[in-house]
C-alpha positions as CSV (number, residue, x, y, z in Angstrom):
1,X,-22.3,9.8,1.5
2,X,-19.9,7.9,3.9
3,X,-22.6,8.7,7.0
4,X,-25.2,7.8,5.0
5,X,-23.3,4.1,4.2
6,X,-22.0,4.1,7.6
7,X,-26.0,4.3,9.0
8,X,-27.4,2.1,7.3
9,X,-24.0,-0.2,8.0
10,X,-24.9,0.4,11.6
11,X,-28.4,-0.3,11.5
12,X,-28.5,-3.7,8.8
13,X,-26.0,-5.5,11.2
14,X,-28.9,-5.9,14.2
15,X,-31.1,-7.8,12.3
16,X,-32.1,-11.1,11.8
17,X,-29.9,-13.4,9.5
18,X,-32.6,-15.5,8.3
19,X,-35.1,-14.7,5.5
20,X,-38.4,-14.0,6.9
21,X,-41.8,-12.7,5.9
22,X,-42.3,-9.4,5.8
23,X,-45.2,-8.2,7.9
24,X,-46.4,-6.6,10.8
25,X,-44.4,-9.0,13.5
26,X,-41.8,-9.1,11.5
27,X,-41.3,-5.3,11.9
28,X,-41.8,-5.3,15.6
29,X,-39.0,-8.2,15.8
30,X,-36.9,-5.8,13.9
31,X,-37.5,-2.9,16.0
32,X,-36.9,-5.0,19.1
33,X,-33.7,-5.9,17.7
34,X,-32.7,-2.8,16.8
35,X,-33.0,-1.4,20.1
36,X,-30.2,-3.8,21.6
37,X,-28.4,-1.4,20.1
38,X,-29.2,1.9,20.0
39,X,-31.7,1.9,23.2
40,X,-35.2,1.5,24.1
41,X,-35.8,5.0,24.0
42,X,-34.9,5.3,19.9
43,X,-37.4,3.1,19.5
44,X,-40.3,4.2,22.3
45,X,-39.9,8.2,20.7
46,X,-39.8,6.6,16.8
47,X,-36.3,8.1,16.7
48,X,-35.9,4.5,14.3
49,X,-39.1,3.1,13.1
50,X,-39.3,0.0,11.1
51,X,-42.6,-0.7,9.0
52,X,-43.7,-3.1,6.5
53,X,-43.5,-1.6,2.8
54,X,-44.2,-4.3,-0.2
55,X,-41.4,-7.1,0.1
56,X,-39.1,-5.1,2.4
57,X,-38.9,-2.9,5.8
58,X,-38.6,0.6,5.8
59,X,-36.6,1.9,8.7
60,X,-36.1,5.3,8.9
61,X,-33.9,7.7,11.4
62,X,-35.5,10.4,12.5
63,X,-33.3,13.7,13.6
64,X,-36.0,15.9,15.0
65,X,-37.0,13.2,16.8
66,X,-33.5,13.0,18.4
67,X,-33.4,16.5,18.8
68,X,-36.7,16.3,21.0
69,X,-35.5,13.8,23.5
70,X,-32.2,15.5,23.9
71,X,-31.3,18.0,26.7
72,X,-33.3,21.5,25.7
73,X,-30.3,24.2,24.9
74,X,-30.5,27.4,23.1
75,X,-26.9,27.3,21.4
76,X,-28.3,25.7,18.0
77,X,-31.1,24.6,16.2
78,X,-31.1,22.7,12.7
79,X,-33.0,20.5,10.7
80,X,-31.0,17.6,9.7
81,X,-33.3,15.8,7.9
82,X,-34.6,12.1,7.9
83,X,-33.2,9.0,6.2
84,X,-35.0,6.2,5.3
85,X,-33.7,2.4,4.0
86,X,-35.7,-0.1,2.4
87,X,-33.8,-3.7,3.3
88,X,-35.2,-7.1,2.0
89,X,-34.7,-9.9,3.5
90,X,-33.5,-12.7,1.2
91,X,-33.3,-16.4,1.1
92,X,-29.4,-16.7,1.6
93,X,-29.7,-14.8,4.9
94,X,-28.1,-11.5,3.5
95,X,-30.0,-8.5,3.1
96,X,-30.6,-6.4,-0.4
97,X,-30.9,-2.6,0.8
98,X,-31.6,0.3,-1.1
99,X,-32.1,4.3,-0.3
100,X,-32.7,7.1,-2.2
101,X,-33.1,9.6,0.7
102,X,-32.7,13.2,0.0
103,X,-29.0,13.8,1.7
104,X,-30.1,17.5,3.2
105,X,-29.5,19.9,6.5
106,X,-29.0,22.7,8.2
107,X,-27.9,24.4,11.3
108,X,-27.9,27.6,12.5
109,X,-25.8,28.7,16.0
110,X,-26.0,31.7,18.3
111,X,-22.1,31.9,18.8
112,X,-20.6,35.1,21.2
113,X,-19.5,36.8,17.8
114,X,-23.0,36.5,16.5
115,X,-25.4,33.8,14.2
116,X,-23.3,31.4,12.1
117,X,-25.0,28.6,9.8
118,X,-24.3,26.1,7.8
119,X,-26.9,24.1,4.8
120,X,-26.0,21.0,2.8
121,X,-27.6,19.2,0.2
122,X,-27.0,16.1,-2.3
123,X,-28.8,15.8,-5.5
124,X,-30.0,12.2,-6.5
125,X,-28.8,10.2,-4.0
126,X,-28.6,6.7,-4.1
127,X,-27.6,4.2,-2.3
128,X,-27.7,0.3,-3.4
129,X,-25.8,-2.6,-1.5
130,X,-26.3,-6.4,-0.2
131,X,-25.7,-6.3,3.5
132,X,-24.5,-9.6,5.1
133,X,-24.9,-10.2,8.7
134,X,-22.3,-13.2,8.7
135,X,-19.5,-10.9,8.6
136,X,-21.4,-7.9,10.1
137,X,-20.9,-5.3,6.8
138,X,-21.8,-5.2,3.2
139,X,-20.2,-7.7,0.7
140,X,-21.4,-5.4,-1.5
141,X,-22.3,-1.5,-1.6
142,X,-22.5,1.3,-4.0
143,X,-23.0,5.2,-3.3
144,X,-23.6,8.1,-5.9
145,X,-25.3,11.3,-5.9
146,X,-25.2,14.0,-9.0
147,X,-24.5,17.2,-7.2
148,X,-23.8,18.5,-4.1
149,X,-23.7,22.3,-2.2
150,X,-22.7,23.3,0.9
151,X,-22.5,27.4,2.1
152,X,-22.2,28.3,5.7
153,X,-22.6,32.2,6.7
154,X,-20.5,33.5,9.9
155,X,-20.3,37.5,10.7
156,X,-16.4,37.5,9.1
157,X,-16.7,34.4,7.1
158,X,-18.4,33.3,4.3
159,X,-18.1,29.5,2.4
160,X,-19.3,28.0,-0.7
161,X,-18.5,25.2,-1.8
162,X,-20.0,22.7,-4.7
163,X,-18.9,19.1,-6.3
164,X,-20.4,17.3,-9.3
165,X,-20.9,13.8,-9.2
166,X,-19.7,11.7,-7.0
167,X,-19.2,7.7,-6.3
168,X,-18.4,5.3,-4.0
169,X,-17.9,1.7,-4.2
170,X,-17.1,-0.9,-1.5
171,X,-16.4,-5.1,-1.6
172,X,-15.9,-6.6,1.5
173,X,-15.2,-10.7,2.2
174,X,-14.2,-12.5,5.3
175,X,-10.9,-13.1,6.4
176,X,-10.3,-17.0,7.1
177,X,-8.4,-15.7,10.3
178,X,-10.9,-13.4,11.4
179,X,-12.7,-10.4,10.9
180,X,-13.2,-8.9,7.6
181,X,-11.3,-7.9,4.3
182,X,-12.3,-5.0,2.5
183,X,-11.7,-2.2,-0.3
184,X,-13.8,1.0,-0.9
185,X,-13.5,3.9,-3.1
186,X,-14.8,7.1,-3.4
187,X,-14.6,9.9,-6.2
188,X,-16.1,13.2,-6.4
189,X,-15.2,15.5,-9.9
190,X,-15.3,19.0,-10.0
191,X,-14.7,19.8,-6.3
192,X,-14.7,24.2,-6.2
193,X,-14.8,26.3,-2.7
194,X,-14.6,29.8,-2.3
195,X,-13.7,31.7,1.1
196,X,-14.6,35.2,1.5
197,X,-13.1,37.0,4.8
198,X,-15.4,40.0,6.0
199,X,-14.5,42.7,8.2
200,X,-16.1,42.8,11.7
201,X,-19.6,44.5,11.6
202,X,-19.1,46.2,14.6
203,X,-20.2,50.1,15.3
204,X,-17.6,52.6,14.3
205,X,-14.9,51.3,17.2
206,X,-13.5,55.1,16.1
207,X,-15.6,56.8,17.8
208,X,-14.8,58.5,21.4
209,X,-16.9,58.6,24.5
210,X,-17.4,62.3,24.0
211,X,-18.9,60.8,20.1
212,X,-22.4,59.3,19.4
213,X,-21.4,56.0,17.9
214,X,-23.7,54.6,15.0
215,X,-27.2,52.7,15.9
216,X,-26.5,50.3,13.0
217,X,-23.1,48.7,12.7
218,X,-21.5,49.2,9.5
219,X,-22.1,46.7,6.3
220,X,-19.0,44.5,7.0
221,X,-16.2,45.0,4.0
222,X,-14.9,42.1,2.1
223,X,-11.0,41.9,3.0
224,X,-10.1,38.8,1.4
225,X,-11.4,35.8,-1.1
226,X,-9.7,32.6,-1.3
227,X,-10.7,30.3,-3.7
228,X,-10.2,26.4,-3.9
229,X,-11.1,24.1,-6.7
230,X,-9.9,20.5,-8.3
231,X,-11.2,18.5,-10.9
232,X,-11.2,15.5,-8.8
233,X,-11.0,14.2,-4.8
234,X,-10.5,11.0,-4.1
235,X,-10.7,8.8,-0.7
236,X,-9.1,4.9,-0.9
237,X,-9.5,2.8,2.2
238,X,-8.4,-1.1,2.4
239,X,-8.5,-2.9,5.5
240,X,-7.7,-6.7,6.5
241,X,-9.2,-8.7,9.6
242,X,-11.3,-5.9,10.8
243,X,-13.6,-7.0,13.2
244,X,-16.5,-5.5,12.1
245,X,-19.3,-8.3,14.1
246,X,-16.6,-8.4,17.8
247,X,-17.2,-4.4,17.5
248,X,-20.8,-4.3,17.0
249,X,-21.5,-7.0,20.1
250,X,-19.3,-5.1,22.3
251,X,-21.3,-1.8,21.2
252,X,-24.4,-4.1,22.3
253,X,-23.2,-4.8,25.7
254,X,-22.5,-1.0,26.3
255,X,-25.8,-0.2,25.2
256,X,-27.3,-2.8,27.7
257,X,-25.3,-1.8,30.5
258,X,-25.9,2.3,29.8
259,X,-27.1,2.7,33.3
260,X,-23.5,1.5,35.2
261,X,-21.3,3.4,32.3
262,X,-23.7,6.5,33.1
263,X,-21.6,10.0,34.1
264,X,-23.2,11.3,36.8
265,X,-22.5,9.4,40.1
266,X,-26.4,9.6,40.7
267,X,-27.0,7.6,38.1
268,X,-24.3,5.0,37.9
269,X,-24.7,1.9,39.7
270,X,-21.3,-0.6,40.1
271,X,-20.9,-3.6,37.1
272,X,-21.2,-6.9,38.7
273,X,-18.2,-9.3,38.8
274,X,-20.1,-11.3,35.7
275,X,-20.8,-8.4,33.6
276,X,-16.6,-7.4,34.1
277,X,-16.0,-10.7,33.1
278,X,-18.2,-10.8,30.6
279,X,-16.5,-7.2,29.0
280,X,-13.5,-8.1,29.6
281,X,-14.2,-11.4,27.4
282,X,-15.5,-8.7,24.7
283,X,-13.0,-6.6,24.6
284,X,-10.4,-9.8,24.1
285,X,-12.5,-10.8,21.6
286,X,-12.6,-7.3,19.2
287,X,-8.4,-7.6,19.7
288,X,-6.4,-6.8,17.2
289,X,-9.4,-4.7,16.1
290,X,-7.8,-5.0,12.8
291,X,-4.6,-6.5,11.1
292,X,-3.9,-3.6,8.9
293,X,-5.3,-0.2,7.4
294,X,-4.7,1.6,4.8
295,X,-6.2,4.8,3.7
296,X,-5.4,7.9,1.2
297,X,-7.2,11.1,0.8
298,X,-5.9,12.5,-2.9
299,X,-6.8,15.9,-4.3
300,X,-6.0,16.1,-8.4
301,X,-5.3,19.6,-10.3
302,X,-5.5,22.0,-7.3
303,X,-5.7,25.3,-8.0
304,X,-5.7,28.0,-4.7
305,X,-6.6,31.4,-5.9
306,X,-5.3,33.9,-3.6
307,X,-4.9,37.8,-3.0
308,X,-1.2,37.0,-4.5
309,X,-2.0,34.8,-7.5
310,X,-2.7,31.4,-7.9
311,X,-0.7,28.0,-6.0
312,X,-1.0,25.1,-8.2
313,X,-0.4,21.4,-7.5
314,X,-0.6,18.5,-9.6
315,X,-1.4,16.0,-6.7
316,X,-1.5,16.3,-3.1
317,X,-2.0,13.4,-1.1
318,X,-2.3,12.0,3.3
319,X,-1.5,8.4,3.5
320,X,-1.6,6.5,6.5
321,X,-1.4,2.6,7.4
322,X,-2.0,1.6,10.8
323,X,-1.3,-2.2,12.1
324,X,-4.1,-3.5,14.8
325,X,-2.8,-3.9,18.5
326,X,0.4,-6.0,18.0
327,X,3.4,-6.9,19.4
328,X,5.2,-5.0,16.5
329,X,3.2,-2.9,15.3
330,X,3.9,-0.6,12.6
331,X,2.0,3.0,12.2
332,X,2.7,5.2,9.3
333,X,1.4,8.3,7.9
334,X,2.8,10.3,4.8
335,X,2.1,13.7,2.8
336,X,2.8,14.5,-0.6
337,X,2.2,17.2,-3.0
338,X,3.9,17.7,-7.0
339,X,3.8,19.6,-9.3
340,X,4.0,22.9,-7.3
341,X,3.5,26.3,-8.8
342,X,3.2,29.7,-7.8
343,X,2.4,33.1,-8.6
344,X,4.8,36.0,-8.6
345,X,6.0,36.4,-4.8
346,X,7.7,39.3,-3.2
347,X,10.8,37.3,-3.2
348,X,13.9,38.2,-4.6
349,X,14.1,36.5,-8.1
350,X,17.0,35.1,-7.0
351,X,15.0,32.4,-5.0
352,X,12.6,31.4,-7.4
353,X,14.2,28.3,-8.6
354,X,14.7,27.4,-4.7
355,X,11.3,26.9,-3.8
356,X,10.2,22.9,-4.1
357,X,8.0,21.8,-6.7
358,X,7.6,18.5,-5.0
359,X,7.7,17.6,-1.1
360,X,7.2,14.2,0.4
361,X,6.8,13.3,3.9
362,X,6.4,10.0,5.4
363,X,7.2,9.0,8.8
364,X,6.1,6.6,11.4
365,X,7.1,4.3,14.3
366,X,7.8,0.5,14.5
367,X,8.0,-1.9,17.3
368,X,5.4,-0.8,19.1
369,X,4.0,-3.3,21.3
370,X,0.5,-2.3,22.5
371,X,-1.0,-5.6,22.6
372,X,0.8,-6.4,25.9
373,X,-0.2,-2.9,27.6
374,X,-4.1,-3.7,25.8
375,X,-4.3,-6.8,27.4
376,X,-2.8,-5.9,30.6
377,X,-4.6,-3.1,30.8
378,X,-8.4,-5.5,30.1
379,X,-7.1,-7.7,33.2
380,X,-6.2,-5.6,35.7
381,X,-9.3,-2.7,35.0
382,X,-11.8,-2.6,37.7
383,X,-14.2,-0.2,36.4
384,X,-15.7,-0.1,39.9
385,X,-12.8,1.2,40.9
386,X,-12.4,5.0,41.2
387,X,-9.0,4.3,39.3
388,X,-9.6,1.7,37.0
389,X,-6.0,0.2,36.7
390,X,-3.8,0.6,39.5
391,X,-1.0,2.7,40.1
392,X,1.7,-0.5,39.8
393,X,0.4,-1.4,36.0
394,X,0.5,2.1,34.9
395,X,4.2,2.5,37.0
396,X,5.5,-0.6,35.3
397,X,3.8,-0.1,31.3
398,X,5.7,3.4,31.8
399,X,8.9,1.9,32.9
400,X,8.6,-1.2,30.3
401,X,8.5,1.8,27.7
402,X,11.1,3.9,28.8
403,X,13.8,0.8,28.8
404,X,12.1,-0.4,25.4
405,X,10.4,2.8,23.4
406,X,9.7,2.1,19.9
407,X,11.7,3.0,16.8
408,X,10.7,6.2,15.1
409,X,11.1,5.4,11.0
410,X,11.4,8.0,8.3
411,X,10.9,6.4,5.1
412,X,12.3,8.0,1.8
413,X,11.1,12.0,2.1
414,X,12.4,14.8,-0.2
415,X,12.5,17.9,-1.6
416,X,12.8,18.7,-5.0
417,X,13.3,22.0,-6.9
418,X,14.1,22.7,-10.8
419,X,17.5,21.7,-10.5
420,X,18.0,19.3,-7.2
421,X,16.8,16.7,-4.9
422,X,17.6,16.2,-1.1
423,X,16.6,13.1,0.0
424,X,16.5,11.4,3.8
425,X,15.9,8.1,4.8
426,X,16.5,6.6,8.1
427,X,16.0,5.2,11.7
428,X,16.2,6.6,15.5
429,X,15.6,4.6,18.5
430,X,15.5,6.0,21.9
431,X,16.3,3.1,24.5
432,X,16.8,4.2,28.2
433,X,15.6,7.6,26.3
434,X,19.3,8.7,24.7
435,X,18.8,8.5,21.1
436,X,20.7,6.5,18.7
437,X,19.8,7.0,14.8
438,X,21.2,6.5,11.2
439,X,20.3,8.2,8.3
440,X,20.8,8.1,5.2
441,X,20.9,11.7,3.1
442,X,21.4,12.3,-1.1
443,X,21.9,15.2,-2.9
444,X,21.3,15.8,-6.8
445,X,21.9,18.8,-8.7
446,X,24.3,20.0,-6.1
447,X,27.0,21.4,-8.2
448,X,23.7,23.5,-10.0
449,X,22.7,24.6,-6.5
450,X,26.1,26.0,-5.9
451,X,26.3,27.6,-9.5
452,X,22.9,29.2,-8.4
453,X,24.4,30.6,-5.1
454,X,27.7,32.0,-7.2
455,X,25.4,34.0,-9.7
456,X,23.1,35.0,-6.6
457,X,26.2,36.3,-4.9
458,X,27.0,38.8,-7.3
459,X,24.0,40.3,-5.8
460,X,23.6,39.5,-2.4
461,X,27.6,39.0,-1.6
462,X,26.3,37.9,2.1
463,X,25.4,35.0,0.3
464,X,29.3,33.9,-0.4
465,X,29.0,32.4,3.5
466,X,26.8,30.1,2.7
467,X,28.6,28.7,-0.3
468,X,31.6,28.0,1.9
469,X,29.4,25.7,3.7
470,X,28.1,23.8,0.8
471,X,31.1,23.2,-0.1
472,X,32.2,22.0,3.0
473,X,29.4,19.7,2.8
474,X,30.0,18.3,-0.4
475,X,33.8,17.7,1.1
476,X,32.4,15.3,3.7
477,X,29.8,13.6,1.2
478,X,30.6,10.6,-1.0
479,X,30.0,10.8,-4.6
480,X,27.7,7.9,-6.4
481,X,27.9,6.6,-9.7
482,X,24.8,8.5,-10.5
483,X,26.4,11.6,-9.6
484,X,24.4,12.0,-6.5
485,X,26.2,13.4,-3.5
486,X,25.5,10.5,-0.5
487,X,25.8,11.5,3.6
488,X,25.4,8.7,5.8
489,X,25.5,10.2,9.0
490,X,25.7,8.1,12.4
491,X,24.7,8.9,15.9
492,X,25.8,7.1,19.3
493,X,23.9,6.7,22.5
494,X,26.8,8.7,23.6
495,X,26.0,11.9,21.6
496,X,28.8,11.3,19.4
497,X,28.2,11.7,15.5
498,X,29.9,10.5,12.4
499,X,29.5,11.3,8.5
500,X,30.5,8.8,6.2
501,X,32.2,6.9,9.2
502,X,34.2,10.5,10.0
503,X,33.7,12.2,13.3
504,X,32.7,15.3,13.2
505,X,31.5,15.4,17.0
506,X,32.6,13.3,20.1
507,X,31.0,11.7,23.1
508,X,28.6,14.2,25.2
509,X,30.9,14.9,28.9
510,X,29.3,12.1,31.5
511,X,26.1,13.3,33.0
512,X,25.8,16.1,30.5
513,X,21.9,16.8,30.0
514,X,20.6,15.4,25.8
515,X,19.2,19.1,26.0
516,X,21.6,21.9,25.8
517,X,20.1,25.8,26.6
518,X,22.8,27.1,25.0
519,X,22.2,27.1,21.6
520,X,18.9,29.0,22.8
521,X,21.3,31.8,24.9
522,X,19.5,29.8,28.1
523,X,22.4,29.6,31.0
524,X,23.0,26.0,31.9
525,X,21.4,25.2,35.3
526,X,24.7,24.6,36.6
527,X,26.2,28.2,36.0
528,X,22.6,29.8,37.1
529,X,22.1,27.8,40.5
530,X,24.0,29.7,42.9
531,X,23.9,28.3,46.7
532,X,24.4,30.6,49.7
533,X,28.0,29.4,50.5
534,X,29.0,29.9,46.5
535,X,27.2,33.7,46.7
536,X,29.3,34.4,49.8
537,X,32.9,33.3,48.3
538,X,31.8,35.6,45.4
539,X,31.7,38.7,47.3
540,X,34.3,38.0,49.4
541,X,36.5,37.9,46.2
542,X,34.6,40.9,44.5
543,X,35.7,42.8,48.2
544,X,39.1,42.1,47.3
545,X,39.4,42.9,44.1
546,X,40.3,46.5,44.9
547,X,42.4,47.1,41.1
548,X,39.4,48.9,39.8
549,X,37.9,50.8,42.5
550,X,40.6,52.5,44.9
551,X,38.9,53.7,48.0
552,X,40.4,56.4,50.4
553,X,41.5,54.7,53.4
554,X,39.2,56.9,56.1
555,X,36.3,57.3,53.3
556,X,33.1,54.7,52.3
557,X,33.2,53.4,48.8
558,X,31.7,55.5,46.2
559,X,29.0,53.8,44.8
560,X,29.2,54.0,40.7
561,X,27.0,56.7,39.0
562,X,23.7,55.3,38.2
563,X,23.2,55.2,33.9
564,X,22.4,58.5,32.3
């Protein structure tokens, strides 16, 4: 459904603002337009035809036609269908489009472990919107289909997967700063998928050269099913200042100038200095590409049936929100999932009540300047050039970063099981590259996680070292009024670390390396580097260390027994 808006996005923001009558030259002005953007040829092979039908123009996208112009290739063939728009042109300038194309395809590939393919299909699509070329997108679009399937057939892997109806809405206005403002949501019910693992249907690899090995490979075996369902999916975008018109001229000028961006040196001729400059002016103008946005991609009731049992969550969610190119920019992405069950593991009983029922994530950086590096980078690139920027902007950008990285941010993240809740929250910055951070660390239920340890200990008495260091935990913790147990734990550029203003670790020794092999059993490069002169002294002192190994004055050293 998105591809299908996203098309017929694409295709509605070339034409003509003003209302016009619908005929014969008004088709061939479309079509002319059209092809600013997506080529001559698109239009010369009726890969995109536009034709007069009633009080609108039908403009359809053709994939076999695509197909045919393309490079022949014997990897894949498919049939992904054609998809047609009716817009009318109206007398405000905006365009009312509707499309009921059937969403439908296939594709088959000849892959080295044998045919794989894929079919999809919507039922009852339709697509109804008003497109409005003033701020390059629709001010107004709706989306919904009735059913849709989708199976794909490999030699170990089999997928099925169905949804029931589905919508998607979208509102977009313009932004009195720039660009465009927008919402759109999407919501599909009933969402199931079921994976089925084969076995390899190879001959019998059991048999010996001395063995006549079958003529028919074996009917492959059906190791292991997975099934996936949820009673609803749902994908929230919201953007502001998106510069949805900038983006589609400097697509244009791309299109016009195909023959100097082509690959092959054959074909590409150099840019003259007015069509850089005129790019560069482009590019300029699509900055910040947007102020902000936001997006979420949210699964309700899952349920994952496996060979074990079945997982269960109640929500699981990806979040992210992204700032345009700024000075500051902030870019953030989070996961979460609650309510988690699960079946019966192979886990002692004992650790049941540890595993999480709820996990959040969310992390990001701030402070990142690219709009600096984005413009430098448009005013120094000479795409003539066999490097575009030169080695002193890319040398400096790298060194400018390096005295002045961003800020990594972890917002508020936890774990939570039946009885407790660890928390972080926090800061690290890394200038000159030595790290520097403060975080902030809660704990409820503590005193229930250490009952849970004691009572595990009676059977697993191993487990009484690991309540010693709980304990010691809770020792360097402050306690809240809510009962929550609080660490605040600092770290200096120096390597030195604090808890609740305490040291627990001094400054690194000067020159000492951030990274220390040890902890890995590595030897530290000083103690493994040994020069000629420090080899010499060694033996010298090994020759005179004679304690262990007397030798008979007139006689050669006995060399030690080699191992048994």
């Amino acid at each position: 459904m998105r591809k299908l808006l996203l098309i017929s996005c694409s295709l509605l923001a070339l034409t003509p603002a003003a209302a016009q009558t619908v005929d014969a030259n008004g088709a061939k002005e479309l079509a002319t337009t059209l092809s600013k953007y997506f080529g001559k040829t698109a239009i010369e092979k009726n890969i995109l035809s536009v034709k007069p039908e009633g009080d609108s123009y039908k403009i359809t996208f053709s994939t076999s036609k695509l197909l045919e112009v393309l490079p022949k290739q014997e990897l894949f063939k498919g049939d992904f269908g054609e998809y047609s728009f009716l817009t009318k042109p109206l007398a405000d300038g905006s365009w009312d489009v509707t499309s009921k194309t059937l969403l439908q395809g296939s594709i088959e590939i000849d892959a080295a472990t044998g045919k794989e393919s894929t079919k999809w299909s919507a039922e009852n699509m339709d697509l109804r919107g008003n497109f409005d070329p003033k701020i390059g997108t629709f001010s107004k679009a709706t989306a919904t289909y009735d059913g849709f399937k989708m199976s794909s057939t490999a030699p170990t892997q089999q997928m099925e997967a169905t949804a029931g109806k589905a919508k998607a809405e979208m509102v977009a206005t313009a932004n009195a700063a720039g660009g465009v403002d927008f919402t759109q949501v999407q919501t599909i019910d009933d969402f199931k998928e079921t994976i089925s693992f084969k076995s390899d249907p190879a001959a019998d690899e059991n048999a010996t050269d001395g063995e006549v090995k079958p003529s028919t490979p074996a009917a492959p075996e059906e190791l292991m099913k997975i099934g996936i369902s949820a009673a609803s999916l749902g994908v929230d975008g919201k953007g502001s200042g998106f510069r949805y018109v900038e983006l589609l001229d400097l697509w244009a000028f791309f299109v016009a100038h195909s023959d100097e961006f082509a690959k092959t040196p054959e074909e590409k001729t150099k840019l003259t200095e007015a069509n850089q400059s005129e790019l560069k002016t482009k590019l300029l103008a699509a900055l910040p590409l947007w102020e902000n946005l936001t997006g979420a991609y949210r699964f309700s009731n899952l349920n994952v049936e496996s060979p074990v049992g079945p997982f269960l969550a109640k929500n699981i969610s990806q979040e992210v929100n992204f700032d345009g190119i700024s000075k500051n920019g902030t870019y953030n992405y989070a996961l979460r999932t609650n309510g988690l069950q699960y079946p019966v593991l192979p886990i002692p009983d004992w650790t049941t009540p540890f595993l999480p029922t709820d996990v959040e994530l969310s992390f990001g950086t701030a402070g990142l300047d690219l709009d600096t590096v984005v413009r430098g980078a448009i005013k120094e690139m000479d795409l003539n050039k066999e490097k575009p920027l030169p080695d002193a902007f890319t040398e400096n950008t790298a060194a400018a970063f390096m005295l002045n990285p961003p800020k990594v941010v972890i917002s508020k993240s936890l774990v939570r099981t039946v009885d407790a809740e660890l928390s972080v929250e926090g800061e690290v910055t890394f200038a000159m590259m030595k790290p520097q951070s403060r975080t902030t660390w809660e704990m409820a239920g503590f005193d229930k996680l250490v009952d849970r340890l004691n009572k595990a200990s009676e059977q697993e008495p191993e487990i009484k070292n690991y309540i010693v260091f709980a304990k010691l935990a809770k020792d360097f913790g402050n306690e809240l009024p809510d009962g929550r147990i609080q660490w605040v734990v600092d770290q200096k550029v120096d390597g030195s670390i604090q808890i609740n203003g305490n040291a627990v670790k001094g400054p690194d020794e000067a020159g000492k390396s951030l990274f220390d092999p040890s902890i890995f059993g590595i030897a530290p490069d000083d103690d493994a580097a040994v020069t000629d002169d420090d080899d010499a002294a060694t033996l010298d002192d090994d020759s005179l260390d004679t304690e262990d190994a007397p030798i008979d004055g007139d006689q050669e050293e006995v060399a030690p027994e080699a191992p048994q």
